[in-house]
C-alpha angles and dihedrals in degrees: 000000000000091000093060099037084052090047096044091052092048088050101056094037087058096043093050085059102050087049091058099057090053086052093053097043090050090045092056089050106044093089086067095036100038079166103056097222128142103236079059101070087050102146104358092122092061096056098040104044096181096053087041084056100042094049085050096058089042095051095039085049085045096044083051093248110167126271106025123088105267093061088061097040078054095043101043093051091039092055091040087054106041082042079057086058099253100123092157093063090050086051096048089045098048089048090052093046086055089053092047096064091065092065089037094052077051093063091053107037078060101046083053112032116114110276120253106263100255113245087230117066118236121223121195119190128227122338095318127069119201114261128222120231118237135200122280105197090043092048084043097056090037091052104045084040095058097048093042089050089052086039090054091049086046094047100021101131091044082045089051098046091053094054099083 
């Protein structure tokens, strides 16, 4: 019982910090992509390298990709409920987390496909080009979230052990 309430802490821990990486990526980019589709982050990755880093440490931990943080919070539930005898519940689950990285790996082939050429020409003067602000709060959490998703996979048996 202790083993799959630790694993289950340490799941959705680990989860809930993932998760915030993607919603402060797409927070700083929403002002590029109002819609929210996915054809709208197309190459986003590309021209903001720190929030292209740090999506694809959030969606590798979500796809369950070693050694980030979501592999181990897979790993670790899948182990307390197949050690509790329910063996068809690990099999449905692994075969919906490799279906799953199909959806993930499209997030990323479009954050860092090459952008649509724009229909206006740009024109910078001189050496310098003009760059563009970005959020503070939303580069602050992404960036404590991402370390702290590639931390918790690093860490992740120490992490578990602290959890209860």
């Amino acid at each position: 019982m202790v083993e799959g309430l630790r694993a289950a802490a340490y799941y959705g821990f680990s989860y809930a910090i993932m998760n915030m990486v993607v919603f402060a990526v797409i927070a700083m980019m929403s002002k590029y992509n109002p819609t929210g589709e996915l054809a709208g982050y197309r190459g986003l990755g590309r021209r903001y390298p720190l929030a292209g880093g740090a999506m694809v440490i959030a969606v590798l931990s979500l796809a369950g990709i070693p050694p980030t943080a979501g592999f181990f919070a897979k790993l670790f539930l899948f182990t307390a409920v197949l050690n509790s005898g329910h063996i068809g519940f690990v099999i449905l689950a692994a075969l919906g987390s490799a279906i799953s990285v199909f959806y993930y790996l499209r997030i990323l082939l479009a954050f860092f496909a090459k952008e649509p050429q724009p229909s206006v020409s740009v024109s910078t003067t001189g050496r310098y080009s003009v760059t563009e602000s970005i959020d503070f709060g939303s580069t602050l959490v992404m960036t404590i979230c991402a370390v702290g998703t590639i931390a918790f996979g690093l860490f992740a048996q120490t992490a578990l052990n602290m959890m209860f």
